[in-house]
N, C-alpha and C positions, 0 to 999 in steps of 0.2 A: 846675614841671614834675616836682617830685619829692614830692607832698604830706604824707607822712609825714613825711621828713625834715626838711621847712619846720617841721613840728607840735612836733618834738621841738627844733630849734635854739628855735623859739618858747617854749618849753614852759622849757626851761635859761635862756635869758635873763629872760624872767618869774620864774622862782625865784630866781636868782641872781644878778641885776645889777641894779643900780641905775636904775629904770624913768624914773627923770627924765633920766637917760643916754645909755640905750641900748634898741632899740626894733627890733624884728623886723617887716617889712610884709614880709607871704604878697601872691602874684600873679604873675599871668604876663608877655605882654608888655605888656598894654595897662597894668599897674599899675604897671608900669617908666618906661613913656612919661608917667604920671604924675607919680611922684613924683619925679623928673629936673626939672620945672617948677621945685622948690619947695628953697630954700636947704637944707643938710643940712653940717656940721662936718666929716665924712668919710663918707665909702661903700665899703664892702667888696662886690666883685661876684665870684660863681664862676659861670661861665660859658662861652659860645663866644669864640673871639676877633671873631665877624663882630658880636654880642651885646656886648663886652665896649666894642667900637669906639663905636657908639651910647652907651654910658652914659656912657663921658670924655667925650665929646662935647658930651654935656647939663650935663656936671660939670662941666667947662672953661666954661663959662656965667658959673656963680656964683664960679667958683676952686675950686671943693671939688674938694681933694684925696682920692685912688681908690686900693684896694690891690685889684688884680686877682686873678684864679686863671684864669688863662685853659685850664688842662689842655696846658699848655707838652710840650715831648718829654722826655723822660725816657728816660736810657739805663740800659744794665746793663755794665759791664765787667768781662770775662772777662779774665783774665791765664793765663801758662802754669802756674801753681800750681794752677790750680782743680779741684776733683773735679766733671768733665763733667756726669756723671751729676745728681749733687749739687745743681748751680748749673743744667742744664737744668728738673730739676724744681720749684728754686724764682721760678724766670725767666718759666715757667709759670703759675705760681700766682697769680704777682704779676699774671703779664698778664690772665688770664682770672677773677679772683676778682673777685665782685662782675658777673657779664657783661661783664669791660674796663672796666664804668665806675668807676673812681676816679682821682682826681687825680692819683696815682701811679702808673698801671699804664705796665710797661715797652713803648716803643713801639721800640730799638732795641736790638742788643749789640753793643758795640765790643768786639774781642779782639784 
């Protein structure tokens, strides 16, 4: 879904890790619903949690163990210390940097 960035995690592991290893497969859903079929050591997925549901699923099959990113909530706490100002502008930043999409972007603030 995000083709570049598949290019470049591909691109880093190819250089830098041991190819007998570890191993990058680019695809969408139908290559997911693939390689879900076929035994695997461990599987790291960042994804939706409706998306992330399906692959333990298929994982739970073989036993292989999953370390998700499912883009969980993520707060911001505000204390009565804080420079308002300050902390709204980087509360913002956070949220909307990247158009909201990163793993981290702030979805609430507890004060």
């Amino acid at each position: 879904m995000s083709p570049c960035s598949s290019a470049a995690v591909r691109k880093l592991v190819e250089n830098y890790l041991d190819r007998d290893a570890y191993s990058v497969i680019e695809g969408g859903p139908e290559v997911a619903i693939e390689i879900t079929k076929h035994k695997f050591d461990f599987i790291c997925f960042t994804g939706s949690t409706m998306k992330g549901k399906l692959v333990a699923e298929a994982a739970a099959k073989n036993m292989t163990p999953c370390l998700m990113e499912l883009g969980g909530k993520c707060p911001a706490i505000v204390d009565e210390s804080a420079n308002i100002d300050f902390a709204a502008s980087k509360i913002a930043f956070a949220r909307f940097n990247n158009s909201g999409q990163t793993c981290i972007g702030v979805d609430y603030i507890i004060c």
